[in-house]
mmCIF file of the N, C-alpha and C atoms, coordinates in Angstrom:
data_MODEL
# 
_entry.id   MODEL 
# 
loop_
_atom_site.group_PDB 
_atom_site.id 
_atom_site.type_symbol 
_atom_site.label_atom_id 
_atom_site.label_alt_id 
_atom_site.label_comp_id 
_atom_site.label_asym_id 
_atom_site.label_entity_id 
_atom_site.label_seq_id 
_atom_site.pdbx_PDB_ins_code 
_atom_site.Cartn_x 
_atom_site.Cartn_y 
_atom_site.Cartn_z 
_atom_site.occupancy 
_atom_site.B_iso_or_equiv 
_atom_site.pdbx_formal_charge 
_atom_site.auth_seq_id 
_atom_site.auth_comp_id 
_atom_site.auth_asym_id 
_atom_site.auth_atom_id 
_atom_site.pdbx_PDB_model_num 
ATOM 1   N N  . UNK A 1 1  ? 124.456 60.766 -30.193 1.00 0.00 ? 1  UNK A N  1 
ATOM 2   C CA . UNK A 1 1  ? 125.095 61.400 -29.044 1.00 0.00 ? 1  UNK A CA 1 
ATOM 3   C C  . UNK A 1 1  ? 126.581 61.060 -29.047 1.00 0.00 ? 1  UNK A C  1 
ATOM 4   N N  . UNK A 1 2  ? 127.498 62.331 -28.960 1.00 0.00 ? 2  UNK A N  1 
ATOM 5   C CA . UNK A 1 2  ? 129.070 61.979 -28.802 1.00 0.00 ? 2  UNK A CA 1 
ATOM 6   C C  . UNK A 1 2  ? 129.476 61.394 -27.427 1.00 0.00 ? 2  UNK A C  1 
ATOM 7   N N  . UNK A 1 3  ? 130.419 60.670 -27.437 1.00 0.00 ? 3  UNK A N  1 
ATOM 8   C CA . UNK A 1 3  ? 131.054 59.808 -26.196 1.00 0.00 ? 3  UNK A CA 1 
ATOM 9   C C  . UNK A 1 3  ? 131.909 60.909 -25.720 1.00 0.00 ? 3  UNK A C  1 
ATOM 10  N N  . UNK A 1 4  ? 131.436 60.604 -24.411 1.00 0.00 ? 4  UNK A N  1 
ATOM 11  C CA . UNK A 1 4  ? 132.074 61.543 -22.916 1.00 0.00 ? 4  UNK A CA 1 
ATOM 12  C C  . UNK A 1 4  ? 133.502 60.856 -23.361 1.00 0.00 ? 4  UNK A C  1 
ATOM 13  N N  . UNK A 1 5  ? 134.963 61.816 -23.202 1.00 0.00 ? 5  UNK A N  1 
ATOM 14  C CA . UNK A 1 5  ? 135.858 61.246 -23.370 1.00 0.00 ? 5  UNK A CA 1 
ATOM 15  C C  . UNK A 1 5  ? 136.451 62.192 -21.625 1.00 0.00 ? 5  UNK A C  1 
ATOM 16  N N  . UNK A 1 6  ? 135.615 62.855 -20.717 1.00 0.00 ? 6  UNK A N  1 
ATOM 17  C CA . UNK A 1 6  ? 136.174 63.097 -19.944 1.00 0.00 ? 6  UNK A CA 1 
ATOM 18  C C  . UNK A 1 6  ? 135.786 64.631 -18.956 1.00 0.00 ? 6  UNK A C  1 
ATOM 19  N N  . UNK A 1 7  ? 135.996 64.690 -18.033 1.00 0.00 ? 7  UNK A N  1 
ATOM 20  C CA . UNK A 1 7  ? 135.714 66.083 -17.324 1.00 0.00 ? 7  UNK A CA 1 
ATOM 21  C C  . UNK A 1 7  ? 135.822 67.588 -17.657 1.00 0.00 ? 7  UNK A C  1 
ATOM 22  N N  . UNK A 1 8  ? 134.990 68.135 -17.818 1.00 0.00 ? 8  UNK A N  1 
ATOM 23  C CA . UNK A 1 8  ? 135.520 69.384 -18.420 1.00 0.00 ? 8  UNK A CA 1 
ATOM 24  C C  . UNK A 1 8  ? 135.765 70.153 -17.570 1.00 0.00 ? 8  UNK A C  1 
ATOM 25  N N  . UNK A 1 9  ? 134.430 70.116 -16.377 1.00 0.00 ? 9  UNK A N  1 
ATOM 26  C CA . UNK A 1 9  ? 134.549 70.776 -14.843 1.00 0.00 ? 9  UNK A CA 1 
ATOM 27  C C  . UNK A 1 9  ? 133.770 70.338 -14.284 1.00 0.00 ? 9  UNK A C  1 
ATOM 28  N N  . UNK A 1 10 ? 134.046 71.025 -12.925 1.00 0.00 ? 10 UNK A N  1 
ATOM 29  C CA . UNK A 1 10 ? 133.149 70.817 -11.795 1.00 0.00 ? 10 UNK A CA 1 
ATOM 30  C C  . UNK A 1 10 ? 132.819 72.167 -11.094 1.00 0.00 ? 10 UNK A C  1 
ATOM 31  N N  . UNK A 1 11 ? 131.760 72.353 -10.769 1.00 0.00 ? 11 UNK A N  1 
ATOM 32  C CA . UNK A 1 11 ? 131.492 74.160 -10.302 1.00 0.00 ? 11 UNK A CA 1 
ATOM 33  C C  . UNK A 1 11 ? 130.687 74.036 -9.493  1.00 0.00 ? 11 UNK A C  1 
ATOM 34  N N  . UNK A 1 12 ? 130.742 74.416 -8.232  1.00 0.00 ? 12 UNK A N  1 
ATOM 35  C CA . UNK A 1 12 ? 129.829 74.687 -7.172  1.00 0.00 ? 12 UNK A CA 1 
ATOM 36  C C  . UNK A 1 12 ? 129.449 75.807 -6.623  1.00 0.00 ? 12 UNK A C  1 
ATOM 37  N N  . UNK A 1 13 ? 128.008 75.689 -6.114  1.00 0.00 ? 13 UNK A N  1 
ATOM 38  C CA . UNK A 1 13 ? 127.587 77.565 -5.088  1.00 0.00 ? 13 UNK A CA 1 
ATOM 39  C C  . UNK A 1 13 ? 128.256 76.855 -3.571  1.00 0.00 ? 13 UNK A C  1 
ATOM 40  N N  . UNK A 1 14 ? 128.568 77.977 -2.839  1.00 0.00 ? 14 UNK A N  1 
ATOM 41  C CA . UNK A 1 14 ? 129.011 78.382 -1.862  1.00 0.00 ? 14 UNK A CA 1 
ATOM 42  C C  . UNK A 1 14 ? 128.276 79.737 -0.806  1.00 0.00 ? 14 UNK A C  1 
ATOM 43  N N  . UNK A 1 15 ? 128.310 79.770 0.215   1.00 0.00 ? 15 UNK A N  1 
ATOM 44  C CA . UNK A 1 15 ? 128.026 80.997 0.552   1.00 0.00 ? 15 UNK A CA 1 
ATOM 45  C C  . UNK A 1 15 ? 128.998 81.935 0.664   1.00 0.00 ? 15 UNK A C  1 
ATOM 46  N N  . UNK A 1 16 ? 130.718 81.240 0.837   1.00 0.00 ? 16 UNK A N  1 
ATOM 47  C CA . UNK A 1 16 ? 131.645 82.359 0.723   1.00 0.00 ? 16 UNK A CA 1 
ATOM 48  C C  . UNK A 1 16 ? 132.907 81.877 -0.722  1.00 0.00 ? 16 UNK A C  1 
ATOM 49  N N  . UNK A 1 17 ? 132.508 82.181 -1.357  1.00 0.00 ? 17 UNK A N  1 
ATOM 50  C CA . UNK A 1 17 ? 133.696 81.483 -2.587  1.00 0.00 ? 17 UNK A CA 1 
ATOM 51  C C  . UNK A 1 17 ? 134.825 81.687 -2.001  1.00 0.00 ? 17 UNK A C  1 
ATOM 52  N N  . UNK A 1 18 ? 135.451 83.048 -1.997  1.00 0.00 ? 18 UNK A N  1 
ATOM 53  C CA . UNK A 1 18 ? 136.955 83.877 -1.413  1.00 0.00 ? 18 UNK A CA 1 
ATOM 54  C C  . UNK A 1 18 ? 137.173 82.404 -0.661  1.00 0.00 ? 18 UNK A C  1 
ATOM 55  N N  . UNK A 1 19 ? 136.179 82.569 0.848   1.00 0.00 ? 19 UNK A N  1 
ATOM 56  C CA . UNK A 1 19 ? 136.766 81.620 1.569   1.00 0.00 ? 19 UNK A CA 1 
ATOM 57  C C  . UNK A 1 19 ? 136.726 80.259 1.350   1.00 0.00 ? 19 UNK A C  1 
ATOM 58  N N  . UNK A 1 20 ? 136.114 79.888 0.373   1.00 0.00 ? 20 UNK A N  1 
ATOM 59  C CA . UNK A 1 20 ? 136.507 78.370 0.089   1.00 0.00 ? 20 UNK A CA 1 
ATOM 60  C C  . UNK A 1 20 ? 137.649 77.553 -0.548  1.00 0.00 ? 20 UNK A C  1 
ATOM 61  N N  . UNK A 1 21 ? 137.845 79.358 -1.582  1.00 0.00 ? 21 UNK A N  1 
ATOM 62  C CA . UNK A 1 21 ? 138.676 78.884 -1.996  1.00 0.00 ? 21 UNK A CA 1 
ATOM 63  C C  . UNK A 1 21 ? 139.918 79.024 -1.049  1.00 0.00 ? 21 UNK A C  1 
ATOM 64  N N  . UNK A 1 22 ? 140.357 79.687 -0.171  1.00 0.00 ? 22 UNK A N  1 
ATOM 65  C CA . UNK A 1 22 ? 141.194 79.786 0.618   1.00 0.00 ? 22 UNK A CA 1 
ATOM 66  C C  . UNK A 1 22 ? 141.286 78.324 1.734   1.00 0.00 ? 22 UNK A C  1 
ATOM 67  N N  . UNK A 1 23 ? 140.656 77.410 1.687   1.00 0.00 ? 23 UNK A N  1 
ATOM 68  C CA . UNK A 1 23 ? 140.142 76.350 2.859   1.00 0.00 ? 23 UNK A CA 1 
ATOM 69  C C  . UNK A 1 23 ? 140.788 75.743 1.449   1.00 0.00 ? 23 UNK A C  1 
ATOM 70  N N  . UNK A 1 24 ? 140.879 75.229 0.077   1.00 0.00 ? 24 UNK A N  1 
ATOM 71  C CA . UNK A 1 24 ? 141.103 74.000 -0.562  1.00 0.00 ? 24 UNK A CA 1 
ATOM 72  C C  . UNK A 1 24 ? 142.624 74.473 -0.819  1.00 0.00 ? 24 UNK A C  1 
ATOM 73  N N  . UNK A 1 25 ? 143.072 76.069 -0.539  1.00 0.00 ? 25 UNK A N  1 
ATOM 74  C CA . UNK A 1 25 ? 144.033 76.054 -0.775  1.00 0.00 ? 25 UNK A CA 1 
ATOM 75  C C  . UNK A 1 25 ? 145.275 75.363 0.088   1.00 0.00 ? 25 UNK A C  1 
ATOM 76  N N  . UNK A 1 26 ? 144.952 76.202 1.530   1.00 0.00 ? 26 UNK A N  1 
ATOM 77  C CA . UNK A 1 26 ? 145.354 75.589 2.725   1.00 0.00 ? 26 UNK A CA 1 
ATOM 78  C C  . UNK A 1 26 ? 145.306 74.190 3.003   1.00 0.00 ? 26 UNK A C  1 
ATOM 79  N N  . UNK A 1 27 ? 144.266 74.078 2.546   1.00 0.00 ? 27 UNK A N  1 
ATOM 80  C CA . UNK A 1 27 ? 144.060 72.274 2.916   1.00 0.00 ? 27 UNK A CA 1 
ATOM 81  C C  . UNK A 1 27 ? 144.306 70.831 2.527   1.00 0.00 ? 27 UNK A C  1 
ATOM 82  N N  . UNK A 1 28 ? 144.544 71.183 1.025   1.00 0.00 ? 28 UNK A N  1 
ATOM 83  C CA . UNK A 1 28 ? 144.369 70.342 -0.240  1.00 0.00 ? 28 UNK A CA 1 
ATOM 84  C C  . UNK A 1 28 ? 145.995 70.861 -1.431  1.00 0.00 ? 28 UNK A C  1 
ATOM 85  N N  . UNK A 1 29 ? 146.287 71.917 -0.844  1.00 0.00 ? 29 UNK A N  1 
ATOM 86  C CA . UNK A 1 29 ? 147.320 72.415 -1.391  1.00 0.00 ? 29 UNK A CA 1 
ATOM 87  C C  . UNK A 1 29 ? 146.751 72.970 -3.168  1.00 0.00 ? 29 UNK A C  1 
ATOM 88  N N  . UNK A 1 30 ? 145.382 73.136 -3.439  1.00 0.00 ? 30 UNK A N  1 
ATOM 89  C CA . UNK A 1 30 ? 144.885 74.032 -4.687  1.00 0.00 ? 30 UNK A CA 1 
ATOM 90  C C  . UNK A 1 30 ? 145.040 75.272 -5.179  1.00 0.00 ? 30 UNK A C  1 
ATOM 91  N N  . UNK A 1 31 ? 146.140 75.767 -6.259  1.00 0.00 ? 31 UNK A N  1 
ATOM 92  C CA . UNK A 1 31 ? 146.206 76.692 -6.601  1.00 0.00 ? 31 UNK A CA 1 
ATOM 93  C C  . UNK A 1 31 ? 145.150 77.518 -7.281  1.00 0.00 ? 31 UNK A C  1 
ATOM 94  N N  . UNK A 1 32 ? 144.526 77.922 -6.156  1.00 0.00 ? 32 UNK A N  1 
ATOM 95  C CA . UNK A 1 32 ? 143.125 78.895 -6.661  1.00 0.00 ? 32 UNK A CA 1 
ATOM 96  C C  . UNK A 1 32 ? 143.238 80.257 -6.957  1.00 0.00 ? 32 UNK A C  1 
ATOM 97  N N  . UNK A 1 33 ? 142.489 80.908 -7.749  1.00 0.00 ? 33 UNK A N  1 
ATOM 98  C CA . UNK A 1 33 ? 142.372 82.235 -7.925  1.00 0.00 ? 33 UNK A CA 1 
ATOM 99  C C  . UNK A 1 33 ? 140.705 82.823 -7.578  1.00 0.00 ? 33 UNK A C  1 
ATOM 100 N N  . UNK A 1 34 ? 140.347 83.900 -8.183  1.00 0.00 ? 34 UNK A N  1 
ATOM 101 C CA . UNK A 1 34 ? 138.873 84.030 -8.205  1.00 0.00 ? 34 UNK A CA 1 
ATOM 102 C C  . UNK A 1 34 ? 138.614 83.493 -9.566  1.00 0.00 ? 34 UNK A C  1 
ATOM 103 N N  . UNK A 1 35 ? 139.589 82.724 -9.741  1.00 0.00 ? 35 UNK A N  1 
ATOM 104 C CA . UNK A 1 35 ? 138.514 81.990 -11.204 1.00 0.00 ? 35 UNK A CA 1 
ATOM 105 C C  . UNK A 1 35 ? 138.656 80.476 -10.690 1.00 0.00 ? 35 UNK A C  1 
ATOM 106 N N  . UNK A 1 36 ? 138.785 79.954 -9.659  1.00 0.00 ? 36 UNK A N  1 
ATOM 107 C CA . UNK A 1 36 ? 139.719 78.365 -9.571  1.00 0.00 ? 36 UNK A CA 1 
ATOM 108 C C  . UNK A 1 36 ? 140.382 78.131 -9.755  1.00 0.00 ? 36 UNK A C  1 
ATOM 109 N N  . UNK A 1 37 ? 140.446 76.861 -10.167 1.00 0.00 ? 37 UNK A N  1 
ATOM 110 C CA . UNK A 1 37 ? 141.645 76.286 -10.780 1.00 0.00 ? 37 UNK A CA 1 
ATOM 111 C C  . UNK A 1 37 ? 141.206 75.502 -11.876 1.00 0.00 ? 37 UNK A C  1 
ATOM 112 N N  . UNK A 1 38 ? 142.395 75.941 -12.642 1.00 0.00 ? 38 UNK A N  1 
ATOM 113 C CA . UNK A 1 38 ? 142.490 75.002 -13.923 1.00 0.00 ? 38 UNK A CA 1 
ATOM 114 C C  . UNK A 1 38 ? 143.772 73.568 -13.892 1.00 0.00 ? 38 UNK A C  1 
ATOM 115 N N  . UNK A 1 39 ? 143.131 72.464 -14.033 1.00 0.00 ? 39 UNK A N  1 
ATOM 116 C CA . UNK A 1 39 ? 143.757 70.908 -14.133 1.00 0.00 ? 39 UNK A CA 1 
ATOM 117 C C  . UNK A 1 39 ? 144.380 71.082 -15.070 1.00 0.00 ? 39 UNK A C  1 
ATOM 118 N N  . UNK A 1 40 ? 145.562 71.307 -15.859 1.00 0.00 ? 40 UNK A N  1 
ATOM 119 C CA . UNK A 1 40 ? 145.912 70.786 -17.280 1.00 0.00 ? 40 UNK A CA 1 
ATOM 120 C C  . UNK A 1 40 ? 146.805 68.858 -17.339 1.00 0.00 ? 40 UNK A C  1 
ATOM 121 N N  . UNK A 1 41 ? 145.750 68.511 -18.041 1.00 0.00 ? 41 UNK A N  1 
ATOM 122 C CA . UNK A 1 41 ? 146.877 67.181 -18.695 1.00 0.00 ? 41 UNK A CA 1 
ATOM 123 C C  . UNK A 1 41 ? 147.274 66.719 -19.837 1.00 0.00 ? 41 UNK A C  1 
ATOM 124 N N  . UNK A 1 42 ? 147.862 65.943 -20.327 1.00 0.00 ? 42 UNK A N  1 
ATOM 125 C CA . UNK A 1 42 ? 147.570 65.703 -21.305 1.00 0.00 ? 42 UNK A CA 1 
ATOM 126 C C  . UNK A 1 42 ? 147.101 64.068 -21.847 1.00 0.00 ? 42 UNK A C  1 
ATOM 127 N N  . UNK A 1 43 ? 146.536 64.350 -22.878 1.00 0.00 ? 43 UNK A N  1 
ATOM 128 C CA . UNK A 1 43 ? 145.640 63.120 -23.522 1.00 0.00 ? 43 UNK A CA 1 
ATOM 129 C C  . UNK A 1 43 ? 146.601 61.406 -23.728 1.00 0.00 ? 43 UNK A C  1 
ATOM 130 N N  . UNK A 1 44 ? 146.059 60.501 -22.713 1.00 0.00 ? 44 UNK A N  1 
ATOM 131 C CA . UNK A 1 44 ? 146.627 59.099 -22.792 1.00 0.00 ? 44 UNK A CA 1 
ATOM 132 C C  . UNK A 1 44 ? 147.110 58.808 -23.708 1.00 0.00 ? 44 UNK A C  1 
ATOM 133 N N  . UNK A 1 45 ? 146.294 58.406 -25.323 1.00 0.00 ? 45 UNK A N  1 
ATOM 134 C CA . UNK A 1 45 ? 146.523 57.938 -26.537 1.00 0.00 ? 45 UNK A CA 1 
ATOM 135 C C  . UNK A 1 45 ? 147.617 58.699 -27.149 1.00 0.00 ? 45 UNK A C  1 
ATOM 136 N N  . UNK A 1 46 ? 147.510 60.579 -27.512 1.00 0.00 ? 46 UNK A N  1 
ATOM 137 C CA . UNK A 1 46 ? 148.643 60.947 -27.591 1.00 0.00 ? 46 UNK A CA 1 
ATOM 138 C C  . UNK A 1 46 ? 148.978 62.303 -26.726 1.00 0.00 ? 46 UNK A C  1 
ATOM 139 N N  . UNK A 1 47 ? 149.963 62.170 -26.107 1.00 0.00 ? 47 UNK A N  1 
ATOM 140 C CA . UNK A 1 47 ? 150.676 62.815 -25.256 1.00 0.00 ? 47 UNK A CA 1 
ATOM 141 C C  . UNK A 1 47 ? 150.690 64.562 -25.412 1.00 0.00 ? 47 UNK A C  1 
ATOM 142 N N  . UNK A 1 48 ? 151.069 64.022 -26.769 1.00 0.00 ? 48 UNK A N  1 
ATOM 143 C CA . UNK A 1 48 ? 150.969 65.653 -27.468 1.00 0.00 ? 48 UNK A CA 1 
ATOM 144 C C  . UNK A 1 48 ? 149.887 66.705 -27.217 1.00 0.00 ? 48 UNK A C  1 
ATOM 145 N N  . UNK A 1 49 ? 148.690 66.048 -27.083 1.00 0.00 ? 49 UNK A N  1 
ATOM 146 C CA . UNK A 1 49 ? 147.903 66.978 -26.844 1.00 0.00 ? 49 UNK A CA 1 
ATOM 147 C C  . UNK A 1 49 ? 147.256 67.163 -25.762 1.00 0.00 ? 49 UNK A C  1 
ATOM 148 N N  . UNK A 1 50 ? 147.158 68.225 -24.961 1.00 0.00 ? 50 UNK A N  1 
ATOM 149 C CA . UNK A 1 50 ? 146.509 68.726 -23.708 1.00 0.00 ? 50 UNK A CA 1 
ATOM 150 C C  . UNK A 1 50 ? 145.220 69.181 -23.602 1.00 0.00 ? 50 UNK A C  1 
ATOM 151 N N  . UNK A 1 51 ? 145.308 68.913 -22.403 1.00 0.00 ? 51 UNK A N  1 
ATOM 152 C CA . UNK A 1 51 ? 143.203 69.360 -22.346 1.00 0.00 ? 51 UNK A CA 1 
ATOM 153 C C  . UNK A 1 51 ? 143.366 69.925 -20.878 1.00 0.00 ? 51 UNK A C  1 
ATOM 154 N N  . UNK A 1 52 ? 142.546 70.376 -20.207 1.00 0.00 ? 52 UNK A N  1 
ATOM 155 C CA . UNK A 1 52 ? 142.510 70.772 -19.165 1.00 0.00 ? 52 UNK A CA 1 
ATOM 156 C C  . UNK A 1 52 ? 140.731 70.490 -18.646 1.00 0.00 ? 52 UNK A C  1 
ATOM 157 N N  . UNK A 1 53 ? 140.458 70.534 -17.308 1.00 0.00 ? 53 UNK A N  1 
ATOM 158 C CA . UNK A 1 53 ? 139.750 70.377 -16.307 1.00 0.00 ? 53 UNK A CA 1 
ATOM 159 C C  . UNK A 1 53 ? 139.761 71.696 -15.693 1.00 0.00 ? 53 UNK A C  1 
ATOM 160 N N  . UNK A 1 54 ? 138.219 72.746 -15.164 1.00 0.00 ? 54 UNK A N  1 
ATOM 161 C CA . UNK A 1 54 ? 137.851 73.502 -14.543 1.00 0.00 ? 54 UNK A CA 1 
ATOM 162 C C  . UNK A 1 54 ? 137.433 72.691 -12.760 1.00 0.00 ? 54 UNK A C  1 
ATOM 163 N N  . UNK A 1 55 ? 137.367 73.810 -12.590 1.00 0.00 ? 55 UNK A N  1 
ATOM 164 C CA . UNK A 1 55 ? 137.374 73.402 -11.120 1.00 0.00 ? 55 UNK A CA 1 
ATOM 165 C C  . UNK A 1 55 ? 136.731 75.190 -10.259 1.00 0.00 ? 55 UNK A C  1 
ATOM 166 N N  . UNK A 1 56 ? 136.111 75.276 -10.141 1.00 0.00 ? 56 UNK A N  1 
ATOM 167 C CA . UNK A 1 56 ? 135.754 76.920 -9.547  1.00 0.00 ? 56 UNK A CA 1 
ATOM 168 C C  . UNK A 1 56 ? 134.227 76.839 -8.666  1.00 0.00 ? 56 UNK A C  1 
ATOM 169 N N  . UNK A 1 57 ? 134.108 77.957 -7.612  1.00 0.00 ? 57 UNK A N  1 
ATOM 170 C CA . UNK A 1 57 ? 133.750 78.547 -6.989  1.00 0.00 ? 57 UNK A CA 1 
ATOM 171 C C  . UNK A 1 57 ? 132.608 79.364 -7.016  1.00 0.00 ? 57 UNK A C  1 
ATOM 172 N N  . UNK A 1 58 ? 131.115 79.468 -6.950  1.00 0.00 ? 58 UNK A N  1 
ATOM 173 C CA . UNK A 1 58 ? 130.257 80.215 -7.022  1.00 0.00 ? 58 UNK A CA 1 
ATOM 174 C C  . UNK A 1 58 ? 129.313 80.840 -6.619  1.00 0.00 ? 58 UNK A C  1 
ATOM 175 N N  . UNK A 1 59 ? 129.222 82.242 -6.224  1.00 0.00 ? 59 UNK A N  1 
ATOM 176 C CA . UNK A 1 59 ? 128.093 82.615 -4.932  1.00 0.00 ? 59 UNK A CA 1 
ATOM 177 C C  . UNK A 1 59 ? 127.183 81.783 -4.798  1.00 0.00 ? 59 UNK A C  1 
ATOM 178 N N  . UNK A 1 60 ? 126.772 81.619 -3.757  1.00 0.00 ? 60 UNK A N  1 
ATOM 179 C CA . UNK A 1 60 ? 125.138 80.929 -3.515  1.00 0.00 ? 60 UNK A CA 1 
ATOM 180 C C  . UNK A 1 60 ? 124.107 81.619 -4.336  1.00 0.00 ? 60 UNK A C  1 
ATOM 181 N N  . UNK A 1 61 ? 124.153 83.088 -4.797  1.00 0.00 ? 61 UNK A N  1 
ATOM 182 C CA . UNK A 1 61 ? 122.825 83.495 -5.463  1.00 0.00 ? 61 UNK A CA 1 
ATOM 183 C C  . UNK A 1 61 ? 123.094 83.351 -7.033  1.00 0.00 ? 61 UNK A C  1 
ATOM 184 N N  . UNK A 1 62 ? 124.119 83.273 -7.216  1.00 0.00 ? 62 UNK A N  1 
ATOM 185 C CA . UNK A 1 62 ? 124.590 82.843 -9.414  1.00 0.00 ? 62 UNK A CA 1 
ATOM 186 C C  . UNK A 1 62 ? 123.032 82.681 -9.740  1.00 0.00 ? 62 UNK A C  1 
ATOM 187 N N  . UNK A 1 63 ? 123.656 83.852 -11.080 1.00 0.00 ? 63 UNK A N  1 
ATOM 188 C CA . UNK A 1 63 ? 122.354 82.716 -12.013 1.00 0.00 ? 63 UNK A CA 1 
ATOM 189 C C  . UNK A 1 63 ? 123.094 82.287 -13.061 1.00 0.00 ? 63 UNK A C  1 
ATOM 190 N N  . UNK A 1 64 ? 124.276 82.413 -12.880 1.00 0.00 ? 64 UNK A N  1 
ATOM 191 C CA . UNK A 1 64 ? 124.932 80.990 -13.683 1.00 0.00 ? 64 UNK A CA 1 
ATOM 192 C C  . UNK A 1 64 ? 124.775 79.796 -14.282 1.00 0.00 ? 64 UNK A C  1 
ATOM 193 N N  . UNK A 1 65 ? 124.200 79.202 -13.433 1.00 0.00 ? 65 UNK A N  1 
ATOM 194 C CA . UNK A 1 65 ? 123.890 77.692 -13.352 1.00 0.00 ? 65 UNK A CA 1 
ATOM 195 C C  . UNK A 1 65 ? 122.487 77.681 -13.929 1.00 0.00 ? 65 UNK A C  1 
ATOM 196 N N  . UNK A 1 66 ? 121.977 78.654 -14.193 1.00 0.00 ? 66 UNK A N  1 
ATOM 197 C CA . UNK A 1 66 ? 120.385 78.866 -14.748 1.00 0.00 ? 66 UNK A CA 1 
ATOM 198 C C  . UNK A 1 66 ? 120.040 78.413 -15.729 1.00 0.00 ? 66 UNK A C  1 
ATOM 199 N N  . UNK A 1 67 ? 119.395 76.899 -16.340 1.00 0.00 ? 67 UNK A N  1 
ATOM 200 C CA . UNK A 1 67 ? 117.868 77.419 -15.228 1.00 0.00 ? 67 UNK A CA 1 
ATOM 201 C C  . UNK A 1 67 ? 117.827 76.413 -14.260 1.00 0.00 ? 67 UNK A C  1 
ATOM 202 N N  . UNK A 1 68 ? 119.290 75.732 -14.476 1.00 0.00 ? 68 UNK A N  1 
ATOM 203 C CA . UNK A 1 68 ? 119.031 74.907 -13.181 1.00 0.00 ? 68 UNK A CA 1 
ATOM 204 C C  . UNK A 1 68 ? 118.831 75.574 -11.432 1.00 0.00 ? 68 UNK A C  1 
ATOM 205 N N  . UNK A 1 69 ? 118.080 74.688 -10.970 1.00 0.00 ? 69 UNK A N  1 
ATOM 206 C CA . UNK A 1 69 ? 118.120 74.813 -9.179  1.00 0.00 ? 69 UNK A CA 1 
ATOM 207 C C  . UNK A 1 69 ? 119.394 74.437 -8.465  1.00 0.00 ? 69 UNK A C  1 
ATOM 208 N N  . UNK A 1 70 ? 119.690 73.237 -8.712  1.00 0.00 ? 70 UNK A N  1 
ATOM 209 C CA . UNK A 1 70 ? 120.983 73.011 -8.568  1.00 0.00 ? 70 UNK A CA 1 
ATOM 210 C C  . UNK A 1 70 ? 122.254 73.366 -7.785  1.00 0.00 ? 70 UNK A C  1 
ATOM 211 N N  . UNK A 1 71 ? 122.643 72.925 -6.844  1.00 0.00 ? 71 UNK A N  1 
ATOM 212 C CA . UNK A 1 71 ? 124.631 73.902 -6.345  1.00 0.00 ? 71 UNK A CA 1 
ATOM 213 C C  . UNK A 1 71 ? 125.333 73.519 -6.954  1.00 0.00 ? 71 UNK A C  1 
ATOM 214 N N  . UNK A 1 72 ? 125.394 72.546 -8.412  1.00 0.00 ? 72 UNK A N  1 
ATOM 215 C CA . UNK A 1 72 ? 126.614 72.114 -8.417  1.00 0.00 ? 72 UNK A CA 1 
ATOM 216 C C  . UNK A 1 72 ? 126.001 71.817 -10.274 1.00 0.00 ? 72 UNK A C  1 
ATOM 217 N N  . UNK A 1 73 ? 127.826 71.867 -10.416 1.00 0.00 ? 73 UNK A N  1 
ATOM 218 C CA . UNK A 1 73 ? 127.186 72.043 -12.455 1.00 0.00 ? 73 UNK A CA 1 
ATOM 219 C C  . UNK A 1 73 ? 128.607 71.387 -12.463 1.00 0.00 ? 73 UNK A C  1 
ATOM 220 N N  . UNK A 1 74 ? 128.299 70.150 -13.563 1.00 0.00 ? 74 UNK A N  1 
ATOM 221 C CA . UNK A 1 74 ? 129.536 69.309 -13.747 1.00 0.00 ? 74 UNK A CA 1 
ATOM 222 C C  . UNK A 1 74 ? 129.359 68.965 -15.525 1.00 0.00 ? 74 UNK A C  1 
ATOM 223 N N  . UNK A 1 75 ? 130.480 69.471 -15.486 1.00 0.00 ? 75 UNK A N  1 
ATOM 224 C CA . UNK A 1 75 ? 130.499 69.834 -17.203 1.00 0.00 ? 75 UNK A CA 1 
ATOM 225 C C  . UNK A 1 75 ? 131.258 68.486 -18.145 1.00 0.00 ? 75 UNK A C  1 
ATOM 226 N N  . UNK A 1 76 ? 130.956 67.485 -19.453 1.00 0.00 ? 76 UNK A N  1 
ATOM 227 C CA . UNK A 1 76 ? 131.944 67.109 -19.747 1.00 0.00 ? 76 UNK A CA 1 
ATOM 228 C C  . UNK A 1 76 ? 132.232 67.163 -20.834 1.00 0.00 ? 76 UNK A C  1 
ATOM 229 N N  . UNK A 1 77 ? 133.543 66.312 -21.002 1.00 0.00 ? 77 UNK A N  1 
ATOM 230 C CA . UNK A 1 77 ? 134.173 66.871 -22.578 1.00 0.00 ? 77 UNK A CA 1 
ATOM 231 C C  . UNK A 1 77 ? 133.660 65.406 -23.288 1.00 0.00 ? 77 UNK A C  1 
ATOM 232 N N  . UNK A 1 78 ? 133.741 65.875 -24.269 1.00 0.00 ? 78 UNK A N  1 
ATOM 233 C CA . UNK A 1 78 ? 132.500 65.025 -25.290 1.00 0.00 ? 78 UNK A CA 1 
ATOM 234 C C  . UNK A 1 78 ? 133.709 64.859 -26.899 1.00 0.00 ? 78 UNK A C  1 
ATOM 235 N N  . UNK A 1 79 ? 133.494 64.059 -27.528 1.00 0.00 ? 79 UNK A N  1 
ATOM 236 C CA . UNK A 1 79 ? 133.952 63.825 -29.078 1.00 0.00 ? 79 UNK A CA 1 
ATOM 237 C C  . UNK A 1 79 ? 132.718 64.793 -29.849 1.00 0.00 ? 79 UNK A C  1 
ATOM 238 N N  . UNK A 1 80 ? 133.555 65.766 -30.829 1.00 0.00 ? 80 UNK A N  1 
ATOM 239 C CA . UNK A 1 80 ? 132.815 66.637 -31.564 1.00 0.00 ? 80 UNK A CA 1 
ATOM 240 C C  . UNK A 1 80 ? 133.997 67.118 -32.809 1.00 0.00 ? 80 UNK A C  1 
# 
């Protein structure tokens, strides 16, 4: 198994995405779209290279997340 080197995302159901995302925008100051937001940083060891973090929004009925039951799908980045 490769070592988690870090977050890839985080994705949740909602019953209103639009408006949630509009509540983290207002609230939290998150530049959301209908896709979320994307984190970009870049990598401790070397600088040079960037990675980014998801972050988004998903009806309550998705079958997205399938076959999980699940509201919430948290993705990570792995050595490969």
């Amino acid at each position: 198994m490769k070592k988690v080197t870090g977050l890839g995302g985080v994705f949740f159901k909602c019953d209103d995405p639009k408006a949630m995302n509009e509540w983290y925008t207002k609230n939290l100051g998150l530049p959301t779209s209908e896709y979320g937001v994307t984190f970009e940083w870049r990598e401790v060891d070397d600088p040079s290279k960037k990675g980014a973090t998801a972050w988004c929004t998903f009806p309550k009925d998705t079958s997205y997340f399938n076959p999980s039951i699940k509201p919430f799908m948290i993705n990570y980045r792995v050595e490969d």
